[in-house]
C-alpha positions in Angstrom: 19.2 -10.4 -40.3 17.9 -8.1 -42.7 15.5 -9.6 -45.9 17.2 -9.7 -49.3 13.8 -7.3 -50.3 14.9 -4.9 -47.3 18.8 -4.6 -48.6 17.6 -4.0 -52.0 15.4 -1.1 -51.2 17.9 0.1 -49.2 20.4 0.3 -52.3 18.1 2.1 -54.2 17.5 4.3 -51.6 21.2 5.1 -51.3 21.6 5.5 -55.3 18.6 8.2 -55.2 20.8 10.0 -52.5 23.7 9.9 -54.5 21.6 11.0 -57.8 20.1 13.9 -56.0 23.3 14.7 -54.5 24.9 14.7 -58.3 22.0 16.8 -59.7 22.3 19.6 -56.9 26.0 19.7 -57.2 25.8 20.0 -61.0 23.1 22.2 -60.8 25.1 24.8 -58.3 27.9 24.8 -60.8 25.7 25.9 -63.2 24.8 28.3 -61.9 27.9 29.4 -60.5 29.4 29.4 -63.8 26.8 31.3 -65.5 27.2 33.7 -62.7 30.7 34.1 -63.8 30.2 34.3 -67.6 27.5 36.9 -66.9 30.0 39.0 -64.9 32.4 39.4 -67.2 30.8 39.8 -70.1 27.3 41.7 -69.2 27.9 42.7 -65.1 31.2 45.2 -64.0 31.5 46.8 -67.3 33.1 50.3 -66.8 31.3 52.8 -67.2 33.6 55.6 -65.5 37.6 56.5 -65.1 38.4 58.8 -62.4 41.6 60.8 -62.3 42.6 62.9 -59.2 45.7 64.7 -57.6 48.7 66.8 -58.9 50.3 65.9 -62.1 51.7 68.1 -65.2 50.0 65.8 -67.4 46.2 66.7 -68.3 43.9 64.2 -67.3 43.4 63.5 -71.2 47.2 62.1 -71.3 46.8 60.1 -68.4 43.4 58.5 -69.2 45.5 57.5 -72.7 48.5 56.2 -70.9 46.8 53.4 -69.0 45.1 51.7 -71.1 41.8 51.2 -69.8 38.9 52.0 -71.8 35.1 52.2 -70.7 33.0 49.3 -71.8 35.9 46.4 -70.7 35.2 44.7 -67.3 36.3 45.8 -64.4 36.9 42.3 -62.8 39.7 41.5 -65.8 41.4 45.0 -65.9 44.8 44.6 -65.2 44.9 47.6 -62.8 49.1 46.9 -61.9 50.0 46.8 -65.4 48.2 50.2 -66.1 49.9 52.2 -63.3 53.2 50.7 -65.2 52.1 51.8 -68.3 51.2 55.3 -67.1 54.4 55.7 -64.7 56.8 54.5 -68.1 54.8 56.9 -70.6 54.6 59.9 -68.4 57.8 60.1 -66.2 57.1 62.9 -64.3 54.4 61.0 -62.6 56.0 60.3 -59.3 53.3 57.9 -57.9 50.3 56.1 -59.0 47.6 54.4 -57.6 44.8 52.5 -59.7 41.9 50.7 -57.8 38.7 49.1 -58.5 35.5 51.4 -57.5 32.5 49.1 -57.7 30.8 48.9 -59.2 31.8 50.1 -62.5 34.7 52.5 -62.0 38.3 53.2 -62.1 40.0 55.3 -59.9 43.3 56.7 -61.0 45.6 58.6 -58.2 48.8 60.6 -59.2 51.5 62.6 -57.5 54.2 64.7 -59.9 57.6 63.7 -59.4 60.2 65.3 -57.3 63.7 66.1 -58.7 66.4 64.5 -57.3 69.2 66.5 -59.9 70.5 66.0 -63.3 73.5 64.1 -64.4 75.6 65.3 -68.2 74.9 63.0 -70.5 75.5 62.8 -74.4 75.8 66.6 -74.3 72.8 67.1 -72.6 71.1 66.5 -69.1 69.5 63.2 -67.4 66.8 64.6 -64.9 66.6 61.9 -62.3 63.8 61.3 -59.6 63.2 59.2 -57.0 65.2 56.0 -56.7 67.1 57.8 -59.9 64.4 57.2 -62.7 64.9 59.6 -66.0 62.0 62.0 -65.5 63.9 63.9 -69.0 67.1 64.2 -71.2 66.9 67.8 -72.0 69.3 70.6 -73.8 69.5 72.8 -70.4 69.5 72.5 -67.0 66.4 73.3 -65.5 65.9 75.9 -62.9 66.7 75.0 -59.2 67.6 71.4 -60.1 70.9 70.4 -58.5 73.6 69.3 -60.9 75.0 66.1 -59.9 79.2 65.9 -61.0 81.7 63.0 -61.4 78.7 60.9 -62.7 78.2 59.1 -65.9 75.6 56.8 -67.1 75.7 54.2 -69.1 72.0 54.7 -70.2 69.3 57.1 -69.5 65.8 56.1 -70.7 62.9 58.4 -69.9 60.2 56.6 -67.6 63.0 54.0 -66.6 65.6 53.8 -64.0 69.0 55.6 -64.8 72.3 52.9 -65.5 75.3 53.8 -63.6 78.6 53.3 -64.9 80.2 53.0 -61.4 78.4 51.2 -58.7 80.6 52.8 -55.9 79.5 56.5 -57.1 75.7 54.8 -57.2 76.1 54.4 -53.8 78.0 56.9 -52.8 74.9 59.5 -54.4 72.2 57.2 -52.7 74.2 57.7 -49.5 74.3 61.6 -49.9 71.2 61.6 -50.9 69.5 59.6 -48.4 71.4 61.1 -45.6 70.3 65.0 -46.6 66.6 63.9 -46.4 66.9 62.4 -43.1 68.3 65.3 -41.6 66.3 68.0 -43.4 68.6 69.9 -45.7 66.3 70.2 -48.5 68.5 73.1 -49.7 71.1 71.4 -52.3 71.7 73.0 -55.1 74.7 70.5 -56.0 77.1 67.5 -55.7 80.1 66.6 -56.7 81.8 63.0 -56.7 84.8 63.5 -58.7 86.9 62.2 -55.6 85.1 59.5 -53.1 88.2 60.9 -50.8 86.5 64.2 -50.9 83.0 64.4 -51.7 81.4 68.2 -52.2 77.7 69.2 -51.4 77.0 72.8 -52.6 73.8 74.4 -50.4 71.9 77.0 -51.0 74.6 77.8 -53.9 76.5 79.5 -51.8 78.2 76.8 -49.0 80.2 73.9 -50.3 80.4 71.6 -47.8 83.5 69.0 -47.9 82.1 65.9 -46.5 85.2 64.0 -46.9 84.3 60.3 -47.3 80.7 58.7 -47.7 80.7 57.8 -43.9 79.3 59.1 -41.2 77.0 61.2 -43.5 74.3 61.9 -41.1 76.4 63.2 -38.1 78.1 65.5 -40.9 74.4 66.5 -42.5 73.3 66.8 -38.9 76.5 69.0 -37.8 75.7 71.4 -40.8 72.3 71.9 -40.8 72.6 72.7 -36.9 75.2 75.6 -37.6 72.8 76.9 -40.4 69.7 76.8 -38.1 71.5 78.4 -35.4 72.8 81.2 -37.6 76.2 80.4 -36.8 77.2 80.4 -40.5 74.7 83.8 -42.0 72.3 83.2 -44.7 74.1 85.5 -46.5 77.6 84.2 -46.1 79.5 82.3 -49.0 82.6 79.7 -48.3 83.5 76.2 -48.1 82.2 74.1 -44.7 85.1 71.5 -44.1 83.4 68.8 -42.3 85.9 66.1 -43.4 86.6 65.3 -39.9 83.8 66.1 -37.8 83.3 62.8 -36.6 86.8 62.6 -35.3 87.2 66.0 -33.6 83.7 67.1 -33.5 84.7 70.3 -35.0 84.2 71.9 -38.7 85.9 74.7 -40.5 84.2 76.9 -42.4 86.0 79.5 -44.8 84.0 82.8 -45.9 87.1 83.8 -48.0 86.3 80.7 -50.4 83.7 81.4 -52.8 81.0 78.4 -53.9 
């Protein structure tokens, strides 16, 4: 049986462990911590901002969109919230990318925005992009942008997405509109939604094409684009393309004698 001498020495053996271990631990935070103060405020300061890729803007209006500014640190720049900022102040930005360079830069990526067409609105025009953001409200239409009919909007905020009045025509467009990329016709010069019973695609401004209703879409987008590829309807022909039906009879109409 251990001595009462023996036990105690153990004890304070144990309590030196413990001490140690309590001084090491303290001391690592320490210097963890000062570590991490000295980071973000001496370490990671930025010294640089990078801006690359195709944009309208100059690089001048984009460095003053996002927000960053050289000297803050790179670890606490909110990098999200700048591409925001940028994508809401510049709307013809189509996309943005903003990363962390270490170890004291900012890289800044941009793409210019793709039309998707332009909507009436208040006596002028909503120019919409992708997923229907307001690139513009401007006094004319601009060149080779598709005019989009039997639309309104309830709101149209450059750098923000467009409100819809009608959810149906919403979804109707997106439809159209998704269906004509798939299938390559890149050529649409308008649309026309007036009647869901009878919705009108104009290509190339000289073809209307009579989709009927918003089903079957890609068959009917597919159908056309093949009788355009294959020169069965001339590049320099003008008519109406009934394709109403196509996906019942697998045949469309097309009228020269009807012009666009």
């Amino acid at each position: 049986m251990p001595s009462r001498a023996g036990i105690r020495a153990e004890n304070r053996r144990r309590r030196r462990r413990r001490a140690l271990l309590i001084f090491y631990l303290f001391l690592f935070f320490t210097v963890v911590a000062a570590a991490a103060v000295l980071s973000l405020t001496v370490l990671f300061k930025i010294d640089s901002i990078q801006v690359s890729g195709t944009s309208r803007y100059s690089q001048q209006q984009i460095l003053s969109a996002c927000g960053i500014k050289k000297g803050e640190n790179l670890f606490l720049t909110n990098v999200k919230d700048a591409g925001k900022r940028i994508q809401t102040r510049l709307p013809y930005v189509g996309t943005v990318q903003v990363k962390r360079k270490f170890p004291a830069k900012i890289s800044i990526q941009v793409t210019e925005a793709q039309i998707c067409g332009a909507v009436a609105y208040s006596k002028k025009y909503a120019i919409l992009g992708k997923n229907f953001r307001v690139l513009e409200v401007s006094d004319k239409l601009p060149q080779n942008c598709a005019l989009i009919r039997g639309i309104t909007l309830k709101s149209a905020r450059p750098g923000s997405t467009a409100e819809f009045s009608n959810s149906s025509l919403l979804s109707a467009l997106q439809a159209v509109e998704s269906a004509a990329k798939r299938n390559g016709l890149t050529q649409i010069t308008g649309m026309d939604f007036s009647s869901l019973s009878k919705i009108l695609v104009s290509y190339d401004g000289r073809i209307t094409m009579n989709l009927g209703t918003s089903s079957s879409l890609d068959y009917k987008l597919r159908y056309a684009k093949e009788l355009f590829d294959k020169g069965k309807i001339k590049s320099t022909e003008k008519g109406t393309l009934d394709l109403s039906t196509v996906e019942d009879n697998d045949t469309a109409y097309f009228d020269p004698s009807t012009s666009s």
